[in-house]
PDBQT receptor file of N, H, CA, C and O in Angstrom, charges set to zero:
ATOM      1  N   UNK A   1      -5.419 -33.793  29.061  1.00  0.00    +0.000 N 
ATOM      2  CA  UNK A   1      -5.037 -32.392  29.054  1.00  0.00    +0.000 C 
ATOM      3  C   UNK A   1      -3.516 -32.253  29.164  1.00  0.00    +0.000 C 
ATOM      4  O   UNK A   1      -2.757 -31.369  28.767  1.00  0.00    +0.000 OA
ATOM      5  N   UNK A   2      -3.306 -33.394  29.825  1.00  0.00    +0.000 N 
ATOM      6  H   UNK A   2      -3.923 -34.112  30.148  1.00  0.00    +0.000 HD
ATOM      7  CA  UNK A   2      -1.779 -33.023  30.063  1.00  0.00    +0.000 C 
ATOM      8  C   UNK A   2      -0.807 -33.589  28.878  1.00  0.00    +0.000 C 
ATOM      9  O   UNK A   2       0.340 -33.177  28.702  1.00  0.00    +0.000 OA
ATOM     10  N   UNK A   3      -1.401 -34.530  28.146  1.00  0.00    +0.000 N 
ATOM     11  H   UNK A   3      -2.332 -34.865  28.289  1.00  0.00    +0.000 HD
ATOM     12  CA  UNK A   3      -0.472 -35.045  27.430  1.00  0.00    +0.000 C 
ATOM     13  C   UNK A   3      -0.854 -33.589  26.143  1.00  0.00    +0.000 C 
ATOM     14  O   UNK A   3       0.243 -33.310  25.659  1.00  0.00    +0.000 OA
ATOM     15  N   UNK A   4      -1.635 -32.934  25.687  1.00  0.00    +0.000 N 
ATOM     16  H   UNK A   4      -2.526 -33.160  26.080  1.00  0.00    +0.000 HD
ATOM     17  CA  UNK A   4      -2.218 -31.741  24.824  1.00  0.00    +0.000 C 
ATOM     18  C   UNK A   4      -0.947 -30.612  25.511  1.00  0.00    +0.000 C 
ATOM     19  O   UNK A   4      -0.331 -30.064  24.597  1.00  0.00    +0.000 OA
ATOM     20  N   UNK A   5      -0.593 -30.298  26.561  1.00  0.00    +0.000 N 
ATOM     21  H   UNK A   5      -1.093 -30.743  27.303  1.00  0.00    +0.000 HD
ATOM     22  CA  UNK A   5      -0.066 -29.296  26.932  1.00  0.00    +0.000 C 
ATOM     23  C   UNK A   5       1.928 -29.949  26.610  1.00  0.00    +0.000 C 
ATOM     24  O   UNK A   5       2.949 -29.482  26.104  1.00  0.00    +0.000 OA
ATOM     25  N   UNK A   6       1.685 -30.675  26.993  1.00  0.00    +0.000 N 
ATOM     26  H   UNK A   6       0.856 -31.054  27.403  1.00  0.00    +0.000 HD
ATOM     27  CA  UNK A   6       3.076 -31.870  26.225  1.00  0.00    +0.000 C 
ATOM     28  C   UNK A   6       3.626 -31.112  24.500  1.00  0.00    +0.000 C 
ATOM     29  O   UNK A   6       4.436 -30.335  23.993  1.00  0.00    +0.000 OA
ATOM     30  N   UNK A   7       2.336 -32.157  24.146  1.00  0.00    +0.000 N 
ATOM     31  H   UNK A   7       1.679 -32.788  24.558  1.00  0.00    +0.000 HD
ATOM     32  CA  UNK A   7       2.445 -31.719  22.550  1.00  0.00    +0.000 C 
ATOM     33  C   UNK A   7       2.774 -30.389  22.031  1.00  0.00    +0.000 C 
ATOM     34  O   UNK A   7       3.560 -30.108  21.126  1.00  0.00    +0.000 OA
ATOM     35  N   UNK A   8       2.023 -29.589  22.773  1.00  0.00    +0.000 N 
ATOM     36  H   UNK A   8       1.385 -29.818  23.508  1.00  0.00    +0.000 HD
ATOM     37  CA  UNK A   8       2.016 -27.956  22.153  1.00  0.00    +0.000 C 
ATOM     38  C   UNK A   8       3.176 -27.662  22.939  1.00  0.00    +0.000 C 
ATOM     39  O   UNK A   8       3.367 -26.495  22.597  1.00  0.00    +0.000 OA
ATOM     40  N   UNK A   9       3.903 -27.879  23.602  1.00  0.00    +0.000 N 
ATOM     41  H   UNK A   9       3.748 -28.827  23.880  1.00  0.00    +0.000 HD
ATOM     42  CA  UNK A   9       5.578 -27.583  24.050  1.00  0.00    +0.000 C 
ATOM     43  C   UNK A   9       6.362 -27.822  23.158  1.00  0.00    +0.000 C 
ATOM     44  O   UNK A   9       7.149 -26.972  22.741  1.00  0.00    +0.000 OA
ATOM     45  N   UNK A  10       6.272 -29.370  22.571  1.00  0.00    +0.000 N 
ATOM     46  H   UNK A  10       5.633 -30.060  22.910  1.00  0.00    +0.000 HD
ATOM     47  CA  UNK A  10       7.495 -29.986  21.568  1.00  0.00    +0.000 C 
ATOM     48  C   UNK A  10       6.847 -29.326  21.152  1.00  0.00    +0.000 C 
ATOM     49  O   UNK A  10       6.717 -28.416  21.970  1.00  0.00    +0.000 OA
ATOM     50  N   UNK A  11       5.740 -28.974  19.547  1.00  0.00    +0.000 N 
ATOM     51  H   UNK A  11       5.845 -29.713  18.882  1.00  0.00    +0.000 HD
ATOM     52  CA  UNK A  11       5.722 -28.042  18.814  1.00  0.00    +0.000 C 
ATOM     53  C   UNK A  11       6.308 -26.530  18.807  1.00  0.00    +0.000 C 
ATOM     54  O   UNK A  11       6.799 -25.875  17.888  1.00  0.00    +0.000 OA
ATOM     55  N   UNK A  12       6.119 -26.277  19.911  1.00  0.00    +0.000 N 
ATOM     56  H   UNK A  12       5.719 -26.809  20.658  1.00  0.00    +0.000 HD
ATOM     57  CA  UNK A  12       6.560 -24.609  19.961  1.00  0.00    +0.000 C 
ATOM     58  C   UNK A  12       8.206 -24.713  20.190  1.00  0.00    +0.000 C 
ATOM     59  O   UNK A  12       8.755 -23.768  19.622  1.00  0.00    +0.000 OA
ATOM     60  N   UNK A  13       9.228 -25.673  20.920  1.00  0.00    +0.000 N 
ATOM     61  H   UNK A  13       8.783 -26.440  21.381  1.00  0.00    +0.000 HD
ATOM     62  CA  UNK A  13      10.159 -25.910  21.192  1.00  0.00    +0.000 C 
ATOM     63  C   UNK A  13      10.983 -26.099  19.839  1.00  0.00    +0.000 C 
ATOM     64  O   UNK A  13      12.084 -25.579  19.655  1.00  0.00    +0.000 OA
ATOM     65  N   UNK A  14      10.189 -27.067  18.731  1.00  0.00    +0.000 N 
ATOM     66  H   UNK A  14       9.295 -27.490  18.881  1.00  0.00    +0.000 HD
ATOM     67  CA  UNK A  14      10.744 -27.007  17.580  1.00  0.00    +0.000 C 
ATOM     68  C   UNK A  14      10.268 -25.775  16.354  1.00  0.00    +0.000 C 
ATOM     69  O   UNK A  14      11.070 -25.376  15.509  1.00  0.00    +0.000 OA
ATOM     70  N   UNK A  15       9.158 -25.394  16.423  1.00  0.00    +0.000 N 
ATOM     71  H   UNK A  15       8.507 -25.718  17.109  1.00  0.00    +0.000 HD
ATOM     72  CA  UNK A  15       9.083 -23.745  15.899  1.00  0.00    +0.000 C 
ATOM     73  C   UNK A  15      10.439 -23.014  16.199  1.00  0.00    +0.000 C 
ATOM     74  O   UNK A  15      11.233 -22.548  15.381  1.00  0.00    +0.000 OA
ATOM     75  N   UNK A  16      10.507 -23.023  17.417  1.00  0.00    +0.000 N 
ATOM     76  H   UNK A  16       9.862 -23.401  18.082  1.00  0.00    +0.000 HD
ATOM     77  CA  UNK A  16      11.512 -21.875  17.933  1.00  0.00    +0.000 C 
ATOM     78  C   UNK A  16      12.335 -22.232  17.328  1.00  0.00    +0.000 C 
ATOM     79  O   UNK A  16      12.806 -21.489  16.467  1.00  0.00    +0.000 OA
ATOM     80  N   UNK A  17      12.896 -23.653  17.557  1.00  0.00    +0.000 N 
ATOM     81  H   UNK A  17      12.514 -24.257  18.256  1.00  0.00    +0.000 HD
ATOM     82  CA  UNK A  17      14.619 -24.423  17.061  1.00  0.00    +0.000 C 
ATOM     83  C   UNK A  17      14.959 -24.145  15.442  1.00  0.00    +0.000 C 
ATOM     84  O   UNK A  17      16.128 -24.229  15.065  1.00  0.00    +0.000 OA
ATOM     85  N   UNK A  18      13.862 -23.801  14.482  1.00  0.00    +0.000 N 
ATOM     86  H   UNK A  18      12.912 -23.733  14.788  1.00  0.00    +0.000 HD
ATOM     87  CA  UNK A  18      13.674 -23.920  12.996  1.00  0.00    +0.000 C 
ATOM     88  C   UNK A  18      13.782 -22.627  12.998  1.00  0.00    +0.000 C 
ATOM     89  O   UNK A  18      14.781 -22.361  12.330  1.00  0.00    +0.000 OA
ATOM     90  N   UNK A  19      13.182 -21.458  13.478  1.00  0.00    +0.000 N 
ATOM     91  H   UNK A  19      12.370 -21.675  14.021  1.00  0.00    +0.000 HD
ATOM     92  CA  UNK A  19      13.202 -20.085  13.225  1.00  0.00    +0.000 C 
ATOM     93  C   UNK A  19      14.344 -19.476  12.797  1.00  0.00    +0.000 C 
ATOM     94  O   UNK A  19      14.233 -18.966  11.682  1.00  0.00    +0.000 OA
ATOM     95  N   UNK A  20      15.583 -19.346  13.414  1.00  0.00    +0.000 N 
ATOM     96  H   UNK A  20      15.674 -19.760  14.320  1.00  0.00    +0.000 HD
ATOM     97  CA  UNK A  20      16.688 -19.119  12.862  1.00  0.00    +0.000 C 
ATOM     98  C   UNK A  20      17.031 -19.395  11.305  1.00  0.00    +0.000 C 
ATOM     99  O   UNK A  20      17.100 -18.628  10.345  1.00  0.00    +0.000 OA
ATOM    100  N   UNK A  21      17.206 -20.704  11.425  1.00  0.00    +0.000 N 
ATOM    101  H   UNK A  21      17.150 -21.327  12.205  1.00  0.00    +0.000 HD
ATOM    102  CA  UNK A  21      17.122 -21.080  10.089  1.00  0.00    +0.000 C 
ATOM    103  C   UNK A  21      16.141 -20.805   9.195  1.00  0.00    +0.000 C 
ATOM    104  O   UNK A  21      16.513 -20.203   8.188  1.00  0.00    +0.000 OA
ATOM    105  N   UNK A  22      14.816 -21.119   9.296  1.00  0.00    +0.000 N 
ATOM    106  H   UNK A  22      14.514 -21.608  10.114  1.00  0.00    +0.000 HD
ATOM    107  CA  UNK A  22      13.822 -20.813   8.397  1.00  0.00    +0.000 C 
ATOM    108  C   UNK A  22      14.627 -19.185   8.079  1.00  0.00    +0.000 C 
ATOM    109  O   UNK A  22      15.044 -19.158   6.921  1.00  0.00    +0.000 OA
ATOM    110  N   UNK A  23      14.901 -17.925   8.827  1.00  0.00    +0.000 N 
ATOM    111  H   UNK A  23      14.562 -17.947   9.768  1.00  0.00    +0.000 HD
ATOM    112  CA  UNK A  23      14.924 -16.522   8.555  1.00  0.00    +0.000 C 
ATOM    113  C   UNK A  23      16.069 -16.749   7.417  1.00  0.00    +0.000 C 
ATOM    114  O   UNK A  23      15.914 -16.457   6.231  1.00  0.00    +0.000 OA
ATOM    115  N   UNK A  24      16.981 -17.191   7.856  1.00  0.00    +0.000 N 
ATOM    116  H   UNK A  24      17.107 -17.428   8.819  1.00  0.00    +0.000 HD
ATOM    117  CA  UNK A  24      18.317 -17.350   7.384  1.00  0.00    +0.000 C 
ATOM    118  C   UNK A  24      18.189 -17.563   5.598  1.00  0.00    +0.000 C 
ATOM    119  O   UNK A  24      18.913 -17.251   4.653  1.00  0.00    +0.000 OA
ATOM    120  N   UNK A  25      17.015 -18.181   5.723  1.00  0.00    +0.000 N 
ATOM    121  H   UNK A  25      16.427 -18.433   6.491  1.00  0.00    +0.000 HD
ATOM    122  CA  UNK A  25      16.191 -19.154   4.338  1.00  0.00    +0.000 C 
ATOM    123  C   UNK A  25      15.873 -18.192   3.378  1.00  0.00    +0.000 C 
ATOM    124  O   UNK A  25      16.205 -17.777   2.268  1.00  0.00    +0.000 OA
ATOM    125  N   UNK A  26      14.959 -17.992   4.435  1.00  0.00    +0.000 N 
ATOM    126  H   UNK A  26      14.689 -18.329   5.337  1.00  0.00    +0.000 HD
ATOM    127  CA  UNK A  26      13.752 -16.245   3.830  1.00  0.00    +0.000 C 
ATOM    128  C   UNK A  26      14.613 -14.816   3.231  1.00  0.00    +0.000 C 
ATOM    129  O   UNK A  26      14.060 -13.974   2.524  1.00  0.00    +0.000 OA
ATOM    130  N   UNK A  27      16.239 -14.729   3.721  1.00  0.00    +0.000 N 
ATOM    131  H   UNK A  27      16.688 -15.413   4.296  1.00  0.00    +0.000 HD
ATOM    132  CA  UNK A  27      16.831 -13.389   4.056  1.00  0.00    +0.000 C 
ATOM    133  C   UNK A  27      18.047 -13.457   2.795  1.00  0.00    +0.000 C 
ATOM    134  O   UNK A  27      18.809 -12.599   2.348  1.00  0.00    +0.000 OA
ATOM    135  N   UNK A  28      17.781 -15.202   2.401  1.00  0.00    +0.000 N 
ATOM    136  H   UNK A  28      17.163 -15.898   2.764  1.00  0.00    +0.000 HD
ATOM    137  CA  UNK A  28      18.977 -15.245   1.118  1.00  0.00    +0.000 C 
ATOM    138  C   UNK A  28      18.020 -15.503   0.049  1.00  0.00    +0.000 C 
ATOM    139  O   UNK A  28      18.575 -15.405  -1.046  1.00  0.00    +0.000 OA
ATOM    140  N   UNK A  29      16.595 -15.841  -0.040  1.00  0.00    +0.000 N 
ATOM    141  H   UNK A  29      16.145 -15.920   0.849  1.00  0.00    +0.000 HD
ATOM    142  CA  UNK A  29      15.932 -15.909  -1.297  1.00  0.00    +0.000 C 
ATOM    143  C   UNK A  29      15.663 -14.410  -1.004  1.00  0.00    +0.000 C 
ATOM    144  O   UNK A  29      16.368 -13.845  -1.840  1.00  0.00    +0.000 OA
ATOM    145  N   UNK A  30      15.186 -13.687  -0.455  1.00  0.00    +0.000 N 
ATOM    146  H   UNK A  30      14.613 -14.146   0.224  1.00  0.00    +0.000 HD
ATOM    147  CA  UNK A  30      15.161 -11.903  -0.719  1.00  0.00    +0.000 C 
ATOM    148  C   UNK A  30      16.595 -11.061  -1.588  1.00  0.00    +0.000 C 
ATOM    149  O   UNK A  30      16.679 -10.009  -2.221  1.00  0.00    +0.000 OA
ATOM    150  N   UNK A  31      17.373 -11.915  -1.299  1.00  0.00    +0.000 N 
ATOM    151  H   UNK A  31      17.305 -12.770  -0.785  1.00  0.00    +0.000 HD
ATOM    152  CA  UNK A  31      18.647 -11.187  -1.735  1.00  0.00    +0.000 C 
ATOM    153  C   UNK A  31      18.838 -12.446  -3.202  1.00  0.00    +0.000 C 
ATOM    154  O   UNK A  31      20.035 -12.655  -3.402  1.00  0.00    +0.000 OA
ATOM    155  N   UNK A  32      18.170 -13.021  -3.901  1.00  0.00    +0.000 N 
ATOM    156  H   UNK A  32      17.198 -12.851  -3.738  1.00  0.00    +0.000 HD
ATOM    157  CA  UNK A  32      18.499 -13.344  -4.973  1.00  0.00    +0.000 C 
ATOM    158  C   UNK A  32      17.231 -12.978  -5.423  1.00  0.00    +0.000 C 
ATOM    159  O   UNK A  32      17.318 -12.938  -6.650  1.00  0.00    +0.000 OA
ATOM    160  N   UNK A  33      16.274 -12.734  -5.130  1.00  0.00    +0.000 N 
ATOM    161  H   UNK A  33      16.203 -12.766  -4.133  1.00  0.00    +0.000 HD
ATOM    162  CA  UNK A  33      15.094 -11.951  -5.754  1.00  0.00    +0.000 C 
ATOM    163  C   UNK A  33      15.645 -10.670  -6.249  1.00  0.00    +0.000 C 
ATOM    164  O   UNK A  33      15.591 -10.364  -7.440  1.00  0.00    +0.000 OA
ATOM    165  N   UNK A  34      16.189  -9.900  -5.313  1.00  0.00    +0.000 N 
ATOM    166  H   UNK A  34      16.232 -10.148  -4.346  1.00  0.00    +0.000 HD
ATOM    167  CA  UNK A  34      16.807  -8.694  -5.205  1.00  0.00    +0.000 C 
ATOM    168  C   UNK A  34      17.804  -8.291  -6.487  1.00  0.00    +0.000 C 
ATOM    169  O   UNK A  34      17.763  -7.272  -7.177  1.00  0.00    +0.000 OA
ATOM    170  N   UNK A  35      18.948  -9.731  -6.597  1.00  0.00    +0.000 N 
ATOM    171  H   UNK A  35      18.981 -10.559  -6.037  1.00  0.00    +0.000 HD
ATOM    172  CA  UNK A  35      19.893  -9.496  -7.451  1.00  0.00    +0.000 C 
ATOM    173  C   UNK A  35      19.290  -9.991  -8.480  1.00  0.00    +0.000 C 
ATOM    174  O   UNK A  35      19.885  -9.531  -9.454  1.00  0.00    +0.000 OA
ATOM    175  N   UNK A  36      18.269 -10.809  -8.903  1.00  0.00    +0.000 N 
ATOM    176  H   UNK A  36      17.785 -11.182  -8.111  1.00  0.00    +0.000 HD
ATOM    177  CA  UNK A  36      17.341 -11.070 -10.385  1.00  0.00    +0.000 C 
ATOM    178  C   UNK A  36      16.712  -9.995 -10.515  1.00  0.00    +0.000 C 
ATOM    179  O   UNK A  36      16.823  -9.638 -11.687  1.00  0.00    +0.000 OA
ATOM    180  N   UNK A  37      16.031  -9.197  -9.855  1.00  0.00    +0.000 N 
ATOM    181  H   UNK A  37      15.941  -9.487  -8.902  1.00  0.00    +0.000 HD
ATOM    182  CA  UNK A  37      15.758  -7.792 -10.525  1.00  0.00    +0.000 C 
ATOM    183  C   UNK A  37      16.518  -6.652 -10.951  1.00  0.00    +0.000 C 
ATOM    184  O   UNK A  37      16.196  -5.774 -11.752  1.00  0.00    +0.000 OA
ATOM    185  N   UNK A  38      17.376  -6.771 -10.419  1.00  0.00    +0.000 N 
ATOM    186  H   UNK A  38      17.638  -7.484  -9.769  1.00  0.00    +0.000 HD
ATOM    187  CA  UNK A  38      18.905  -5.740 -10.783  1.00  0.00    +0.000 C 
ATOM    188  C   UNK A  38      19.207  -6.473 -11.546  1.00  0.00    +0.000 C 
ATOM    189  O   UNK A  38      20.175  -5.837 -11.962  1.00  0.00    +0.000 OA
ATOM    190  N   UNK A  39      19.199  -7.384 -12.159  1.00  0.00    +0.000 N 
ATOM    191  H   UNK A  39      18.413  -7.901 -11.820  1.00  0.00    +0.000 HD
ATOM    192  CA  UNK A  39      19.656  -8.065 -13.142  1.00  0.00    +0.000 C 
ATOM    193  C   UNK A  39      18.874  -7.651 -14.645  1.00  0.00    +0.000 C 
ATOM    194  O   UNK A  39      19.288  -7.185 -15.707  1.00  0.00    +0.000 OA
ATOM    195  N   UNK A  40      17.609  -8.053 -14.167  1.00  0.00    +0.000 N 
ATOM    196  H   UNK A  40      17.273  -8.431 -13.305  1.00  0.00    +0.000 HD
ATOM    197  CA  UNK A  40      16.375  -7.681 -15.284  1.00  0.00    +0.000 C 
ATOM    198  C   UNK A  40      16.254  -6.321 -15.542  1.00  0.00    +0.000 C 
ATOM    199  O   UNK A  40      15.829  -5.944 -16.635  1.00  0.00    +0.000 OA
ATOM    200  N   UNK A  41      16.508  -5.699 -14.850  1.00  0.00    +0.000 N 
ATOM    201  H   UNK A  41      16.853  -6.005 -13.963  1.00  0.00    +0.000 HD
ATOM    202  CA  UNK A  41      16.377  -3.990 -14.939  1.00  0.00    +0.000 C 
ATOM    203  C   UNK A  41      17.700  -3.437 -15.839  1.00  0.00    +0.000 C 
ATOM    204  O   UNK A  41      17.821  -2.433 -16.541  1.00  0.00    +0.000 OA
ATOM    205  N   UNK A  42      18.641  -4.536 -15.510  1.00  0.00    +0.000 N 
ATOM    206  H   UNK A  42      18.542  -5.351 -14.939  1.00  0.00    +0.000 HD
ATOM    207  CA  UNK A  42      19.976  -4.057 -16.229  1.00  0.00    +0.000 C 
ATOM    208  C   UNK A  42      19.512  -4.492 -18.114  1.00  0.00    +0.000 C 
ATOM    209  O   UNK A  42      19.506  -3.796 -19.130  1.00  0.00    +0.000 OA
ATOM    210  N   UNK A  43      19.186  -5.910 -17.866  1.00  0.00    +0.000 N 
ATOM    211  H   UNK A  43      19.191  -6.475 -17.040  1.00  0.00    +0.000 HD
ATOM    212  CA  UNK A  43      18.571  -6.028 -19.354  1.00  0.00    +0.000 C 
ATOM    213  C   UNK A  43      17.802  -5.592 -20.235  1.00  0.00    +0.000 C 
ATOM    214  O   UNK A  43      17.888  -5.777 -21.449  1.00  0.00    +0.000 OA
ATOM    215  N   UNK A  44      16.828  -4.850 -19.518  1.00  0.00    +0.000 N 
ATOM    216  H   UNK A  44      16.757  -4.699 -18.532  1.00  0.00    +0.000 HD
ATOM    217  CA  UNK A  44      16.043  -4.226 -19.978  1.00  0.00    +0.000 C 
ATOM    218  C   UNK A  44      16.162  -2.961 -20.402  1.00  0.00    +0.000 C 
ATOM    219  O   UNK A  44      15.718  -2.393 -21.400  1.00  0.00    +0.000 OA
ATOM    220  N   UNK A  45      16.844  -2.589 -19.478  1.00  0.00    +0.000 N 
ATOM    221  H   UNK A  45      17.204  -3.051 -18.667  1.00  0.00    +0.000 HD
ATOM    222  CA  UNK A  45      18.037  -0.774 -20.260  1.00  0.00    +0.000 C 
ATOM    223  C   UNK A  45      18.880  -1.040 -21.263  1.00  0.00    +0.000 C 
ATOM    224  O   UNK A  45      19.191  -0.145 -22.050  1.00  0.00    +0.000 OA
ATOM    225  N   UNK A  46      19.307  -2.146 -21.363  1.00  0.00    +0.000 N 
ATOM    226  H   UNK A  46      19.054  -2.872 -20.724  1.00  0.00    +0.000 HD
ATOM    227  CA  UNK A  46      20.302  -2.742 -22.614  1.00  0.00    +0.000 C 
ATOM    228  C   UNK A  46      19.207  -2.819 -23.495  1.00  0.00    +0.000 C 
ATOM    229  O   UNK A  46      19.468  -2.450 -24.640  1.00  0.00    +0.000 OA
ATOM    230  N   UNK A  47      18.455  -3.064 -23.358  1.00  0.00    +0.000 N 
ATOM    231  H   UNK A  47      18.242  -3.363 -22.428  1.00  0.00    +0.000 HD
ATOM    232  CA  UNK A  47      17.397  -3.786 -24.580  1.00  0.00    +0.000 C 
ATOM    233  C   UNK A  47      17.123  -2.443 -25.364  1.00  0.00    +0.000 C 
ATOM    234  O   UNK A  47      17.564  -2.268 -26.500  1.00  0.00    +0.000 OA
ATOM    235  N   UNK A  48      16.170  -1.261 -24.512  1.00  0.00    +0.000 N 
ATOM    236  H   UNK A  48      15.811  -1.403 -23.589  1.00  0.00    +0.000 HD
ATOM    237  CA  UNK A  48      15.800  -0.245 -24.973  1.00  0.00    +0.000 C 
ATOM    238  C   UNK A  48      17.098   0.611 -25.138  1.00  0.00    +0.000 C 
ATOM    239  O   UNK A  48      16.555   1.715 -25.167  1.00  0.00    +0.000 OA
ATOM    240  N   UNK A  49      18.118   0.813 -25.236  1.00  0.00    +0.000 N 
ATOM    241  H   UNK A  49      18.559  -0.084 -25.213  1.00  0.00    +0.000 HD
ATOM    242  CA  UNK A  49      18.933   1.350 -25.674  1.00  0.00    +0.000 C 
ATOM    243  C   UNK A  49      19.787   0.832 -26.763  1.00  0.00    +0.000 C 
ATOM    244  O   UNK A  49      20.724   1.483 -27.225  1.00  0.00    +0.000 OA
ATOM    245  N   UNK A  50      19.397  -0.543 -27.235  1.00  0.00    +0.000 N 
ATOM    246  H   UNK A  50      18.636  -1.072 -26.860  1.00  0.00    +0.000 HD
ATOM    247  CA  UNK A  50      19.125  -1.584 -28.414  1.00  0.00    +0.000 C 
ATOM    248  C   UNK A  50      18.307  -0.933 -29.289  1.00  0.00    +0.000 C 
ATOM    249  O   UNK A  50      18.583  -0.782 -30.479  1.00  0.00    +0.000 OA
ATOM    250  N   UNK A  51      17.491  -0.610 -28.854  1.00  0.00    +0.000 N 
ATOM    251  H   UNK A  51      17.267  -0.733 -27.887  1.00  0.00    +0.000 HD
ATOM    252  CA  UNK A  51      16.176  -0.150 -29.537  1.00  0.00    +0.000 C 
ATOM    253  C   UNK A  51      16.042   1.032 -30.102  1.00  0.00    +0.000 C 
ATOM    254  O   UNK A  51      15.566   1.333 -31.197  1.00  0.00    +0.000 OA
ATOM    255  N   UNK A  52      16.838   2.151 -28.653  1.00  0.00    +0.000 N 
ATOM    256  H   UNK A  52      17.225   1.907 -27.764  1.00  0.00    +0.000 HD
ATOM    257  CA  UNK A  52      16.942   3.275 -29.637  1.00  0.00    +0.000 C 
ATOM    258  C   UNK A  52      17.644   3.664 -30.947  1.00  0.00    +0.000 C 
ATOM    259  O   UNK A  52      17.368   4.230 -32.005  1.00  0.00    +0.000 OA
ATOM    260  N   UNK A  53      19.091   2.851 -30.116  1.00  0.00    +0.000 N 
ATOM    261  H   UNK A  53      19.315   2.391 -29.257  1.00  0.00    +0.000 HD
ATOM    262  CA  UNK A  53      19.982   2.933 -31.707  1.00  0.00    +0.000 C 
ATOM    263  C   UNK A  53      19.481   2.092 -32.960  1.00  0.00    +0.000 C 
ATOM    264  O   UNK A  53      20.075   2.182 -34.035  1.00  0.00    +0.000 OA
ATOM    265  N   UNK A  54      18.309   1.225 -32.785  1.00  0.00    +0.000 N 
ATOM    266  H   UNK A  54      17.826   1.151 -31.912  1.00  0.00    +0.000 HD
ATOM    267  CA  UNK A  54      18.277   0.839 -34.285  1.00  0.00    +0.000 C 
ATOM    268  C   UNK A  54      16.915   2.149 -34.596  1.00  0.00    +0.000 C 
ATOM    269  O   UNK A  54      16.451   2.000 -35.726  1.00  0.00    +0.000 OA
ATOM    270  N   UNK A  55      16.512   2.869 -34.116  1.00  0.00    +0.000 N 
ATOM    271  H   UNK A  55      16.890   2.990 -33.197  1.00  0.00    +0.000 HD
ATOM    272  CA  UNK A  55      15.477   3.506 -34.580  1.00  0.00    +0.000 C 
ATOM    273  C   UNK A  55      16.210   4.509 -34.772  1.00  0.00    +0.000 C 
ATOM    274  O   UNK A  55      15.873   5.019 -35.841  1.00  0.00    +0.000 OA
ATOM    275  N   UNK A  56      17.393   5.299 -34.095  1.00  0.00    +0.000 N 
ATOM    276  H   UNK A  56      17.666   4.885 -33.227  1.00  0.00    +0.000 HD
ATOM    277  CA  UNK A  56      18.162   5.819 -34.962  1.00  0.00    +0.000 C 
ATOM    278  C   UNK A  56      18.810   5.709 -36.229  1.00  0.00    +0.000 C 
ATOM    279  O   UNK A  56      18.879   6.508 -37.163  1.00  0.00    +0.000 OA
ATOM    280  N   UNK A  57      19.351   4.362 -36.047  1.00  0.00    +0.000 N 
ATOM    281  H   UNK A  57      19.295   3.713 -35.288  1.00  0.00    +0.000 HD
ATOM    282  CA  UNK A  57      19.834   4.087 -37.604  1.00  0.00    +0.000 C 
ATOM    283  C   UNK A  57      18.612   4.015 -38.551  1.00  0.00    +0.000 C 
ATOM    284  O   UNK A  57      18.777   4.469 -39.683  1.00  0.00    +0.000 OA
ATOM    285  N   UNK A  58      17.196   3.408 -38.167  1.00  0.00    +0.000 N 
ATOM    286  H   UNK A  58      17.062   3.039 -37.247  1.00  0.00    +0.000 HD
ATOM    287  CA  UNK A  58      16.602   3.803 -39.180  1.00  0.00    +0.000 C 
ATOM    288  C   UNK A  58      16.335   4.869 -40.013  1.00  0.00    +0.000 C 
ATOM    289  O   UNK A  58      16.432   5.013 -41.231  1.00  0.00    +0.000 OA
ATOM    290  N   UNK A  59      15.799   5.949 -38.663  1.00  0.00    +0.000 N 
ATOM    291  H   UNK A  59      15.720   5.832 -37.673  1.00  0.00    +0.000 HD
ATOM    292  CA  UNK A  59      15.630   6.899 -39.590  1.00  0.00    +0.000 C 
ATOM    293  C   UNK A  59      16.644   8.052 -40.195  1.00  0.00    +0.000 C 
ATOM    294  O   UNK A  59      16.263   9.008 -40.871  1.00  0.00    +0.000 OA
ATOM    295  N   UNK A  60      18.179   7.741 -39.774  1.00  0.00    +0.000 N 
ATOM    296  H   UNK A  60      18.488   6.964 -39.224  1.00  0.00    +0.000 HD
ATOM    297  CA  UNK A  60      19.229   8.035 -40.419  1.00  0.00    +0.000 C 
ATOM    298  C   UNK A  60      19.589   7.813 -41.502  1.00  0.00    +0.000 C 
ATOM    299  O   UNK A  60      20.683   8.227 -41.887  1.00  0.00    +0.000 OA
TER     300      UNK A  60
């Protein structure tokens, strides 16, 4: 029992020690998720405004 209550200390001792970091991890792939969709959203307004002007020139 005692060596079980051991173990689950170092585990939780190194959970804790990683947490920081792990967030740190989690909080800069959110912010390049973030800037690839502002990215894609920007392309995609380029695209359809691609689109309109050739359907303008078509039927011009």
């Amino acid at each position: 029992m005692k060596k079980i209550c051991i173990l689950a200390l170092i585990a939780v001792t190194q959970i804790v020690a990683c947490a920081p970091a792990a967030k740190d991890e989690l909080e800069a792939k959110d912010k390049r998720i973030a800037d690839l969709e502002r990215q894609l959203q920007g392309e995609q307004r380029k695209r359809g405004e691609e689109e309109t002007l050739r359907a303008e020139v078509t039927v011009a």
